[in-house]
C-alpha positions in Angstrom: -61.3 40.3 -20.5 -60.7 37.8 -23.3 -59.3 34.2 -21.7 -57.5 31.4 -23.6 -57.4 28.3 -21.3 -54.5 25.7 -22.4 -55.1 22.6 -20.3 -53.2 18.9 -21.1 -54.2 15.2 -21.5 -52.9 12.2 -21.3 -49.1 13.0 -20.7 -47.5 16.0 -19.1 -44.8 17.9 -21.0 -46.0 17.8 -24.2 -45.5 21.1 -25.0 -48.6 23.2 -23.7 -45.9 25.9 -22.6 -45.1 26.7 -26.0 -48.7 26.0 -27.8 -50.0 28.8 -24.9 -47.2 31.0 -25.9 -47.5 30.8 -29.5 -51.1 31.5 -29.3 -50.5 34.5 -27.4 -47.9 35.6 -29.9 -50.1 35.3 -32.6 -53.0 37.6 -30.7 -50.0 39.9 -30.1 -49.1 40.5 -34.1 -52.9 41.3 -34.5 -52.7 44.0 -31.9 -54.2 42.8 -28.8 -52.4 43.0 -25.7 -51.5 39.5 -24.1 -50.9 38.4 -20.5 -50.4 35.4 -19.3 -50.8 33.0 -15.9 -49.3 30.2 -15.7 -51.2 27.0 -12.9 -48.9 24.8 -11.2 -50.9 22.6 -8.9 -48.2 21.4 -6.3 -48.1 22.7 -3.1 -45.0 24.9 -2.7 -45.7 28.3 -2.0 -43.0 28.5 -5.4 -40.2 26.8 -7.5 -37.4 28.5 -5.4 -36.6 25.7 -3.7 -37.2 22.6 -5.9 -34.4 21.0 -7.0 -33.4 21.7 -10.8 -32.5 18.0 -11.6 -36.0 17.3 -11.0 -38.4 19.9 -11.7 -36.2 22.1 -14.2 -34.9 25.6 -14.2 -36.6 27.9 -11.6 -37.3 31.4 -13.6 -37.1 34.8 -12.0 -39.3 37.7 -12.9 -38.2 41.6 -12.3 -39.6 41.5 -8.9 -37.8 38.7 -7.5 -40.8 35.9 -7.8 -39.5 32.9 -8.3 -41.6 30.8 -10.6 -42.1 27.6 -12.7 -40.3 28.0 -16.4 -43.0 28.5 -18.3 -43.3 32.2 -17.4 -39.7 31.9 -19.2 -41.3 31.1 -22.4 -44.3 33.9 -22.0 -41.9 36.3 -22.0 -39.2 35.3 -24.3 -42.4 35.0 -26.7 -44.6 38.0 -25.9 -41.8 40.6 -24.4 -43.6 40.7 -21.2 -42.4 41.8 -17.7 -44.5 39.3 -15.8 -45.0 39.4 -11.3 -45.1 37.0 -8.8 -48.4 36.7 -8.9 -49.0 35.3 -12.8 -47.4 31.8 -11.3 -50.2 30.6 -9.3 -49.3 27.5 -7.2 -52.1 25.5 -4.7 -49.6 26.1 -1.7 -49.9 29.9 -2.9 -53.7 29.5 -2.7 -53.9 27.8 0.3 -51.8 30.2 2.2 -54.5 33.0 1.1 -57.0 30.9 1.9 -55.7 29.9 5.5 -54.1 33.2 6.2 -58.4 34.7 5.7 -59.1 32.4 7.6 -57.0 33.3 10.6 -57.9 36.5 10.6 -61.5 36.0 10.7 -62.5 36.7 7.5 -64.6 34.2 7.2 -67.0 35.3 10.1 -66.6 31.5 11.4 -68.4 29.6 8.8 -66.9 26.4 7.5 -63.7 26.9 4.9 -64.3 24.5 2.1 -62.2 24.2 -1.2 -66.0 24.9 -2.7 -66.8 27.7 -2.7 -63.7 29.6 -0.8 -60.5 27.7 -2.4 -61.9 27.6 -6.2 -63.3 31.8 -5.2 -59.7 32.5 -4.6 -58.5 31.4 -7.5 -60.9 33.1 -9.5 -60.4 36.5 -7.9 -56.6 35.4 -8.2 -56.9 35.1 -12.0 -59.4 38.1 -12.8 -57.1 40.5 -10.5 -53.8 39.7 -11.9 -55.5 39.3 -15.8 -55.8 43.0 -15.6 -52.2 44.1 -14.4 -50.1 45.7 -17.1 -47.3 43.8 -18.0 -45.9 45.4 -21.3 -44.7 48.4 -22.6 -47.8 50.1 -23.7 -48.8 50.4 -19.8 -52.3 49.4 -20.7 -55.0 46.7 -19.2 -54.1 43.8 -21.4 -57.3 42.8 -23.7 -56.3 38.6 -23.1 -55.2 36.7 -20.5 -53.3 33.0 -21.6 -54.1 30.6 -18.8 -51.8 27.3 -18.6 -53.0 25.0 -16.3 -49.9 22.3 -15.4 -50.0 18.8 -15.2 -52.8 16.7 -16.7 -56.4 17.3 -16.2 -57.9 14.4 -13.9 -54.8 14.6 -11.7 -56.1 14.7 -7.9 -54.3 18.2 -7.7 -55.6 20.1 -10.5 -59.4 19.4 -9.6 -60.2 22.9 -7.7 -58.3 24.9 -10.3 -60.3 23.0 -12.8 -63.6 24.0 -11.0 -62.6 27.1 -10.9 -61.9 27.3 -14.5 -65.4 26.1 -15.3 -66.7 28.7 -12.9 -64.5 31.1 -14.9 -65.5 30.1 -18.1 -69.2 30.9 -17.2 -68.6 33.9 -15.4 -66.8 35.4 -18.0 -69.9 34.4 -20.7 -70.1 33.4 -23.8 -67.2 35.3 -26.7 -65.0 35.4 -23.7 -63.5 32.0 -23.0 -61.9 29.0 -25.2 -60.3 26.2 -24.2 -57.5 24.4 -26.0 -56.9 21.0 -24.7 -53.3 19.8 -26.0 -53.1 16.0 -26.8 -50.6 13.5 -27.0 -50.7 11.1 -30.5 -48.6 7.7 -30.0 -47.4 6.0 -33.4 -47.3 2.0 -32.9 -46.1 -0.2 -35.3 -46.6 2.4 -37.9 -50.2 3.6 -36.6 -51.3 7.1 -35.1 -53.5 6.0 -32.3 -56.4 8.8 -31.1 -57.8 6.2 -28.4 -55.5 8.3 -26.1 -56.7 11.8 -27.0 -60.7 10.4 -26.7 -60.4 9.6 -23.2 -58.6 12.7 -22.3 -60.9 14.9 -23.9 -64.3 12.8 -22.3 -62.4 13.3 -18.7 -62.0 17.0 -19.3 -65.8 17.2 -20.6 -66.5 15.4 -17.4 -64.7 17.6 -15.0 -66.7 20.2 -16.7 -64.4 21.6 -19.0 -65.2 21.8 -22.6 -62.8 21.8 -25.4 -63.2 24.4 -27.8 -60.2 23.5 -30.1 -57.5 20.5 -29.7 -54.3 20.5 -30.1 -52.5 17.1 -31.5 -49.0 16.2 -30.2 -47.1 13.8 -32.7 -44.0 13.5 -34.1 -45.1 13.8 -37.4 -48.0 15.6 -39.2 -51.7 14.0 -38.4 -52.8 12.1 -41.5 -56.5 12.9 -42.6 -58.4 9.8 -41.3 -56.7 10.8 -38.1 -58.0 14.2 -37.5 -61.5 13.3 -39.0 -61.6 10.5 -36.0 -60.6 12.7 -33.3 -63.4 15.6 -34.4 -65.6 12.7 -34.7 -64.9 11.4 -31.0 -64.5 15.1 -29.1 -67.7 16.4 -30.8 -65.6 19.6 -32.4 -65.3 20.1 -36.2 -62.2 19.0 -38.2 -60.7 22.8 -38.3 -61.1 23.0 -34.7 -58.1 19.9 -34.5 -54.5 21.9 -34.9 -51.8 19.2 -35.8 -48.5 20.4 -33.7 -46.1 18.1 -35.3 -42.4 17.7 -34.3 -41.0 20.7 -35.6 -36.6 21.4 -36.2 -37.0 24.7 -33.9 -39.7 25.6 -31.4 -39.9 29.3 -33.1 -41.5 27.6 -35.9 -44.4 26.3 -33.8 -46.2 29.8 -33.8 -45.9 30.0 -38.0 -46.8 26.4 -38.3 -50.2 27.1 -36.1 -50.9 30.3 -38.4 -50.7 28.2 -41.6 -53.7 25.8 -39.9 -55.3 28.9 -39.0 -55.5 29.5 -35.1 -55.6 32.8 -35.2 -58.8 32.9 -37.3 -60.3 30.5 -34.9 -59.3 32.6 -32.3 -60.7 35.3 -33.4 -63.9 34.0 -33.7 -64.8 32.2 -31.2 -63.3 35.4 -28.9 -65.6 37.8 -31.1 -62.4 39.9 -31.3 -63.6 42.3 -33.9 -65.5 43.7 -31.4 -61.8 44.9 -29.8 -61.0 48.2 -30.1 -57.0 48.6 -31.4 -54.8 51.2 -31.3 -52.8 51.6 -34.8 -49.9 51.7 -33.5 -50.0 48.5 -31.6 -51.4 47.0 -35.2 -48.4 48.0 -36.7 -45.9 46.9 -34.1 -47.6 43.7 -34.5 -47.2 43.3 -38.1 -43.1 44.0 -37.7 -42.8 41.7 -35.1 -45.1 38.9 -37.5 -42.1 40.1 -39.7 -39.3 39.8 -37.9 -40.0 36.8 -36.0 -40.7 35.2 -39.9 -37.2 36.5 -41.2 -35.1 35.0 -37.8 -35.9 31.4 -37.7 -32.7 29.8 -38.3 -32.1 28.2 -42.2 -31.2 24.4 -41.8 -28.4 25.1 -44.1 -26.6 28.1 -41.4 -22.8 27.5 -40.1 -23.2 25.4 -36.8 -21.3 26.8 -33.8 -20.3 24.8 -31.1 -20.5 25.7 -27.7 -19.9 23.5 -24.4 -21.9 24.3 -21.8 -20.0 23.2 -18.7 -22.8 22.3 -16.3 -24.0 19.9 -12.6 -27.3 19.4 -14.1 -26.8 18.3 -17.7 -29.0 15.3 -16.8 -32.0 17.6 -17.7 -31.7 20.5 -19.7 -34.7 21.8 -18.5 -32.7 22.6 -15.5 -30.7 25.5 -18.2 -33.7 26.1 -20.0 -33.3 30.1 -19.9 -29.8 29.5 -21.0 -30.1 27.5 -23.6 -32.7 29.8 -24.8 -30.5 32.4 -24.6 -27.9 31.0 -26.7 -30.5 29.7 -29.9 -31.6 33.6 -29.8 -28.1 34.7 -30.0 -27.3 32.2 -32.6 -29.6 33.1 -34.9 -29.2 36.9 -34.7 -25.6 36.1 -35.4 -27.0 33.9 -38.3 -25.5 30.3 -37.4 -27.1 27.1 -35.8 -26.4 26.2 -32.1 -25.1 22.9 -31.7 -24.7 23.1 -27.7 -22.1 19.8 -26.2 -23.3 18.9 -22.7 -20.9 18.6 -20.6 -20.7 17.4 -17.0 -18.3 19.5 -14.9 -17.6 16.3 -12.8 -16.4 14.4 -15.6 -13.6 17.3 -16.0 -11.8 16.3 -12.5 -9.0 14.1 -12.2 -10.5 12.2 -10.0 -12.8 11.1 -13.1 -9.6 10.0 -14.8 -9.1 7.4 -12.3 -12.7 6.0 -12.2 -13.9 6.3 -15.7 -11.1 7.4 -18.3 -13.0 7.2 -21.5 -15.7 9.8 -19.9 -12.6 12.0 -18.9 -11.4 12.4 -21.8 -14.1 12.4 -23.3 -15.5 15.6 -22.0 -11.9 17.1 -22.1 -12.2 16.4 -25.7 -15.5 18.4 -26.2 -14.0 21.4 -24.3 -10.9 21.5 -25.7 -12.5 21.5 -29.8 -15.1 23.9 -28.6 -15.9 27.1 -30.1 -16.6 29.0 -26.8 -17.2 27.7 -22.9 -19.6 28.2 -20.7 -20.4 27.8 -16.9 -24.0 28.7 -16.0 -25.0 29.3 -12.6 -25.5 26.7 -9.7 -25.3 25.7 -6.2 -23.1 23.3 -4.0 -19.5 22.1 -4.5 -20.9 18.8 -6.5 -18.4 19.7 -10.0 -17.0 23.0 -9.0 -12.8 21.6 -9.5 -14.2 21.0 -12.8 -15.8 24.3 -13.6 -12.9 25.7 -12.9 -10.3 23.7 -14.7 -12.6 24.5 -17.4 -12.6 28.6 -17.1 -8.8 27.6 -16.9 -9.0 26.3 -20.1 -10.7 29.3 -21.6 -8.5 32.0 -19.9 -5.2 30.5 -21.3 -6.0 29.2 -24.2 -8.1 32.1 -25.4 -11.2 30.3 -26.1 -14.1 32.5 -25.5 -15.6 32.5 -21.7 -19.0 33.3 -20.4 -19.5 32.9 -16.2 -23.1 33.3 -15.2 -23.4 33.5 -11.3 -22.0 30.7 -9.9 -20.1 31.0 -13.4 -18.4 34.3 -12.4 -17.6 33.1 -9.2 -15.3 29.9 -10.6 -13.8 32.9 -12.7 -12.7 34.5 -9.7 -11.7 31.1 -8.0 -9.4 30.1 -11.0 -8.1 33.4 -11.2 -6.9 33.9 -7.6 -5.2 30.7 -7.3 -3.5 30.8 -11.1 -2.1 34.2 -11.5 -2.5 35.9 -7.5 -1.4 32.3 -6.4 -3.6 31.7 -3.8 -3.7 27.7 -4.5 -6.0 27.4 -1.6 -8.8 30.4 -2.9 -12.4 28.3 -3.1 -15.7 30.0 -1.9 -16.9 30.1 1.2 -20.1 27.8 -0.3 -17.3 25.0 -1.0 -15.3 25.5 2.8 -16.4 27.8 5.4 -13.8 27.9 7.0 -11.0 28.2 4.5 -8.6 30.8 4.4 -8.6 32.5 1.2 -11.8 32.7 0.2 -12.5 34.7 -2.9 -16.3 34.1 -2.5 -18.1 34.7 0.7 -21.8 34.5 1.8 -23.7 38.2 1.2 -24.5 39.6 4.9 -28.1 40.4 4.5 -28.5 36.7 3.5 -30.4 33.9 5.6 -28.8 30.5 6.2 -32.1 29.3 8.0 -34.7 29.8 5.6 -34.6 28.9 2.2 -37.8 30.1 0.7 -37.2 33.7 -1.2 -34.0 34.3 0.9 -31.3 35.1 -2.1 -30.9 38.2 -3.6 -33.4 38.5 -5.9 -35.1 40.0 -9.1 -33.7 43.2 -10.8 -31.3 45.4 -9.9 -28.6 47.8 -11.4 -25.5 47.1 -12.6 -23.2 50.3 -12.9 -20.2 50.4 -15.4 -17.2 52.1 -13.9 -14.3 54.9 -14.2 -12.1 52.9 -16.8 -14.7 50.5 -18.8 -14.4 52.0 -21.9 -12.3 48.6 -23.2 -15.0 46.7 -22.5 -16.9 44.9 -24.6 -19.7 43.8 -22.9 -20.4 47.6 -22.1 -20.2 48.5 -25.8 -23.0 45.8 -26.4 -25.1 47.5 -24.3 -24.9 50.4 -26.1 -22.3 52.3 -23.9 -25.1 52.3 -21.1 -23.4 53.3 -17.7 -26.2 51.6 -16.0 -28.2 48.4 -16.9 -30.7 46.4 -14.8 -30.9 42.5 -14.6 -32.2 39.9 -12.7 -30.7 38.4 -10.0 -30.5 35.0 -7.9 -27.7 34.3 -5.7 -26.3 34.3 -1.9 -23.1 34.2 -2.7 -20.7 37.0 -4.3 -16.7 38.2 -4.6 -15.1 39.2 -1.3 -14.6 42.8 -1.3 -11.5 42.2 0.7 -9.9 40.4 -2.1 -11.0 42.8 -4.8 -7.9 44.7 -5.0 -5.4 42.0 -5.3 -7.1 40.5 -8.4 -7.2 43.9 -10.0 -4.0 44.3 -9.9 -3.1 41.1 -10.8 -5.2 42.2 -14.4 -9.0 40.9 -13.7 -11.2 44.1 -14.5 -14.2 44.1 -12.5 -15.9 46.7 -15.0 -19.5 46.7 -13.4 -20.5 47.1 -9.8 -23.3 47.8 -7.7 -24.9 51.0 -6.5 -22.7 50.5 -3.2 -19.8 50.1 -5.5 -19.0 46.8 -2.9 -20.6 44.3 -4.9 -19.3 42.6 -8.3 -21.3 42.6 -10.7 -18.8 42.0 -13.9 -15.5 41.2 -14.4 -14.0 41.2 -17.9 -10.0 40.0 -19.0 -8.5 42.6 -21.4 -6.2 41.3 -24.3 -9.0 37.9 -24.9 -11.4 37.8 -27.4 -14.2 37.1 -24.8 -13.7 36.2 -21.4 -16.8 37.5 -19.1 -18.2 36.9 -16.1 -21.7 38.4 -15.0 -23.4 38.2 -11.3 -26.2 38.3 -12.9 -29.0 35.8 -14.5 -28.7 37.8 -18.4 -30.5 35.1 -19.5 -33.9 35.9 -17.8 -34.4 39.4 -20.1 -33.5 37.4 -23.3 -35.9 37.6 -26.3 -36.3 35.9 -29.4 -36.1 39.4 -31.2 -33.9 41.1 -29.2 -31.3 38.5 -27.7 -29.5 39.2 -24.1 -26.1 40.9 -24.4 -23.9 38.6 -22.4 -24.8 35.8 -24.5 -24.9 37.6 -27.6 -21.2 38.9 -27.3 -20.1 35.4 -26.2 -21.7 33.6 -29.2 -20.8 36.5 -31.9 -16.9 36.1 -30.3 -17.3 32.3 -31.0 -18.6 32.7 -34.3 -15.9 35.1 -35.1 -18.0 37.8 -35.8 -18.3 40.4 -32.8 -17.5 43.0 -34.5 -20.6 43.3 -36.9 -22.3 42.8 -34.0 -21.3 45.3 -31.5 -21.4 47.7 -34.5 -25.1 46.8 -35.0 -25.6 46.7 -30.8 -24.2 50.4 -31.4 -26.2 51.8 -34.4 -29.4 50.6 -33.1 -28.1 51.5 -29.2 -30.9 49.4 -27.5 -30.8 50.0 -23.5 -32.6 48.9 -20.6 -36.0 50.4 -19.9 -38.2 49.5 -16.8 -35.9 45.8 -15.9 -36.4 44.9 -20.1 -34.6 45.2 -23.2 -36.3 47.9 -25.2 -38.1 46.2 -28.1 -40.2 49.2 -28.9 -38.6 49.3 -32.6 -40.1 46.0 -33.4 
């Protein structure tokens, strides 16, 4: 097993997601097979109940982990069905650790976080390093390992003892390090003061450098890069410049033009790897592909409002965003997505703060197509809904995800079943006509991993054939997607709103729960239970979002006849990309 360490210096969130995906794309159009583990060093068990205003969007994988968004970007890059178990948090370590201990598998000695806590992480990375995660079912030949926050954090320090364990367990040919660094411009000046301290604190943890990797907002002048090889004792091709770039799908061609991949390659002796020809091959298309894709600055913009509680970071719709760039450029336009923040849709608003009211009226009236992604809490929801109001009448194009859906159903029941009083049992539990209730098998104790969760299918029914959303899909009768949610329609209410015209066209195996509702006679109004934008990929974008951006950019027919020429379904929980 091949690894590629990406650890951080002097500030967080400087990108080390990305740089660790890109690298691993780059091994992947070569032939290799690429995993990918992702270190968060706080101490819940998981990101399923962190708060999305704070730490970002929580991303689920096929088997219902719920995990930090960086596995997001490993498998929007690398087409990979990740587990539970490539998100490895120090509450998830400890737990092990404690849980061996309980049982006595210690034999009594002493438990110490050296040798026992930094062991398990070890046997943590080497076990899950070797699970197949794509579709050639096949050990993967390199493992990506992104270790969060900042090296010299109090936190990180047994993962990075363990890593140095790692690195010399694994031996010489096997293990790099790329240490990504942050490059502050004052008054004019790219400073590398910065970058030399962080790079002598990870030498004196134990880790060494093998390559680093410049964060700046424009390209690293020659003096700079000459200083920084001078100070972290690596030679001047082994700094990688990672300038600001107008897409982050160009970070992976800008890092083969300063020639990662070759230093990859040699430092990890991969000649010595034994490759299939067909994986070479695949590679090479997807090199080509992923060239031909990137969005041209000069592309027709489409606006798109994204109607949202957590617009003060838009980390916290990272996934969805995501979704929307990969549908935009299949469709061959720009994104230019308008924040906007459900509250400031309610009347309420228009008392308090007018200009903000209108304002954000304003941005969802012009736009091109509305969305309402997925959340929890009443905190906006009057808004949401005016919003999907909007949409529905005016016949602006709609997409609901989750919580999304839900407002759909809300608006619906109370505008044309005239139920003014429908809301969701989430909102009032005790209300009358309540068009969303709380799934049975649910918990309303316990928090943690509770929801209903990872994939599952979706079955199109008796009567579909209008819909849209199924032809995208390839005329599939069953699809899988991920899930997270407590909530869903009450099948008590169900027949009512079909006969009042809302089509729910895809249901679960049971046939009791919702899974899509579509509006005949609209261009494209949609609501999906589901999370769609968990399976998109930058080559093969999700269908939901691809529908809703092609019937905003005027131009869904093209691409539901391409959806059905090429008729790509699901395989295994994924979008089958086996023709790249």
């Amino acid at each position: 097993m091949k690894y590629v360490l990406v650890s951080g210096g002097v500030v967080s969130g400087v990108g080390k997601g990305i740089i660790a995906s890109s690298a691993g794309l780059l091994l992947k159009t070569i032939g290799l097979k690429v995993t990918a583990i992702k270190i968060d060093p706080y101490i819940n068990v998981d990101a399923g109940t962190m708060n999305p205003k704070e730490h970002g969007e929580c991303f689920v994988l096929k088997d219902g982990g719920e995990t930090d968004l960086d596995l997001g970007n490993y498998e929007r890059y690398l087409g990979l069905n990740l587990t539970r178990d490539n998100n490895i948090t120090t509450g998830k370590i400890y737990k092990h650790v404690i849980e061996k201990e309980r049982r006595g598998d210690y034999l009594g000695r002493t438990v110490q976080v050296v040798p026992h806590v930094t062991n398990a992480i070890i046997e943590h990375i080497e076990r899950v390093s070797r699970i197949p995660v794509d579709d050639s079912g096949s050990e993967p030949d390199v493992c990506i390992v992104e270790l969060g926050g900042t090296v010299g954090d109090i936190e990180s320090m047994p993962f990075v003892e363990a890593l140095t364990q790692l690195r010399h367990k694994a031996g010489k040919g096997n293990f790099i390090n790329i240490h990504v660094s942050y490059i502050p411009i004052v008054n004019g000046e790219q400073k590398t003061k910065p970058t030399q301290h962080a790079v002598k604190s990870v030498r004196s943890a134990g880790l060494i450098p093998d390559l680093v990797a410049c964060r700046c907002e424009r390209p690293l002048e020659k003096v700079t890069i000459a200083k920084i090889a001078q100070s972290c004792q690596v030679e001047v091709e082994q700094v990688v410049a990672v300038r600001d770039m107008p897409t982050i799908y160009q970070v992976p061609i800008l890092l083969e033009h300063q020639g990662l991949l070759e230093l990859l390659r040699q430092q990890l002796v991969l000649d010595k790897v034994v490759l299939t020809p067909a994986l070479v091959a695949k590679g090479k298309t997807i090199w080509k592909k992923w060239n031909e894709i990137i969005p041209q600055e000069h592309a027709d913009k489409i606006n798109i409002a994204l109607v949202g509680k957590y617009v003060e970071l838009p980390d916290a719709y990272l996934s969805v965003v995501k979704s929307l760039e990969h549908s935009a450029m299949r469709c061959g336009r720009k994104l230019n997505l308008i924040w906007v923040d459900s509250e400031e849709l309610e009347d309420k608003t228009q008392k308090s703060d007018p200009v903000a009211f209108y304002k954000a009226w304003h941005e969802v009236s012009t736009a091109a197509g509305i969305l309402v992604p997925g959340g929890f809490g009443l905190r906006g929801t009057e808004g949401m809904i005016k919003a999907a109001q909007w949409a529905r009448e005016r016949k602006t194009p709609y997409l609901g995800i989750c919580l999304g859906m839900q407002i759909a159903v809300i608006e619906y029941a109370r505008h044309v079943c005239h139920k003014a009083n429908a809301t969701s049992e989430e909102f009032d539990a005790q209300a009358e006509n309540r068009a969303i209730i709380f799934m049975p098998e649910g918990s309303k104790d316990t928090m943690g991993g509770t929801m209903r969760l990872g994939s599952r299918e979706t079955h199109f029914q008796a009567g579909s054939e209008f819909s849209k959303l199924r032809a995208l899909y390839g005329e599939a009768l069953v699809i899988e997607e991920r899930h997270r949610h407590r909530y869903e329609v009450n099948p008590d209410m169900v027949e009512e709103l079909e006969k009042a015209g809302l089509n729910f066209v895809g249901k679960d195996d049971s046939g009791r729960r919702m899974e899509i509702l579509e509006l005949k006679d609209h261009p494209w109004f949609v609501g999906v239970q589901y999370h769609p934008e968990y399976l998109s990929r930058v080559l093969d974008p999700s269908r939901p979002y691809l529908g809703f951006v092609a019937a905003s950019a005027g131009c869904l027919d093209r691409i539901t006849k391409d959806a059905l020429k090429e008729k790509t379904l699901v395989v295994n929980g994924a979008l089958d990309d086996s023709k790249f």
